[in-house]
N, C-alpha and C positions, 0 to 999 in steps of 0.2 A: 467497447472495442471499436464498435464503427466511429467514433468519432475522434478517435484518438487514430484511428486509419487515415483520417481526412487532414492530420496536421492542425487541427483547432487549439490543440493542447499536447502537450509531451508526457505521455504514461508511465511511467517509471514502477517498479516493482523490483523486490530479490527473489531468492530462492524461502527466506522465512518467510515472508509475505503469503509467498503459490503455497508451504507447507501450512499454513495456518486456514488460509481460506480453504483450504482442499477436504481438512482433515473436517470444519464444520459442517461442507458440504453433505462430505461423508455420512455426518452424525442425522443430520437429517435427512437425508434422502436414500436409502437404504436399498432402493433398484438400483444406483451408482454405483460403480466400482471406480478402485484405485486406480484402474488402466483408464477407464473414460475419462477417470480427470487429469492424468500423466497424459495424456494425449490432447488435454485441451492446455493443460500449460505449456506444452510446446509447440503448437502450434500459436500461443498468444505471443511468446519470447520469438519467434521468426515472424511474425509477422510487424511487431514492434519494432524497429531497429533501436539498438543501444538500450534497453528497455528495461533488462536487470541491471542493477545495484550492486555494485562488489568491494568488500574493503570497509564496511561500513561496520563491522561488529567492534575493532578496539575504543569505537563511541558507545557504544551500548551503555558501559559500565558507570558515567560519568554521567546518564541522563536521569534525573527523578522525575516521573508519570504517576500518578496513582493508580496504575496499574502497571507494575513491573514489568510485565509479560508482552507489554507494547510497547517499550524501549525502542526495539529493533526497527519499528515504525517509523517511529523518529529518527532514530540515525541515519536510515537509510535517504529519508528526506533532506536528511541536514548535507549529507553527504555528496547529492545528487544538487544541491543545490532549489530542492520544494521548492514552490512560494506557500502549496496547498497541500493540504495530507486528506484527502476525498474520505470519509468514512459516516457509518453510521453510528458509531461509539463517539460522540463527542466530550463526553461526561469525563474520559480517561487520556484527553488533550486539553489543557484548561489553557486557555489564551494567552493567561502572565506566563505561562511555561514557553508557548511557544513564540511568543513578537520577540525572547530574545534572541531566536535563531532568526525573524523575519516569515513568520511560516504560520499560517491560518489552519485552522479545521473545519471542513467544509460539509454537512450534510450533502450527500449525492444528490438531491432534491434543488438545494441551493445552489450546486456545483453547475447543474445543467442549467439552472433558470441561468446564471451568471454566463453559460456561454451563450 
């Protein structure tokens, strides 16, 4: 988030994205509640401008991932115009999937070395 404050890069996320990372959160961290994370995705969606993704599910259905469940990933990046889909799942973005959109998958690790 701080750096994505600073204009080095353009953040982009949806509403599946906040619901997906929220609910892992959840699974692991067990002192969390649902309010402290509803209150950190809104505050991330105002402080972002333009930030969520919308419009981007009638791609969904037409995207093969070897993990189904992260379609919406992709679409939302295809949609927003990605160059980068930031994650620690690279395994379920295979590269020939993604150069036909123009769109990399980037370990968080390599993401920040690269800014």
């Amino acid at each position: 988030m701080h750096l994505a404050l600073t204009g080095i890069y353009r953040a982009r996320w949806s509403e599946q994205i906040h619901n997906e990372w929220t609910r892992n959160v959840l699974k692991n961290r067990p002192d969390l509640t649902g309010a402290h994370l509803n209150r950190t995705v809104e505050l991330m969606n105002q402080a972002i401008p333009d930030c969520l993704v919308v419009d981007h599910e009638p791609l969904i259905q037409g995207l093969d991932l070897p993990d189904r469940d992260d379609r919406h990933v992709l679409a939302a990046a295809i949609k927003c115009g990605a160059s980068v889909i930031v994650t620690y799942n690279l395994k379920d973005f295979p590269a020939q999937i993604l150069r036909r959109f123009d769109i990399e998958a980037l370990h968080p690790d390599v993401f920040l070395s690269d800014i």
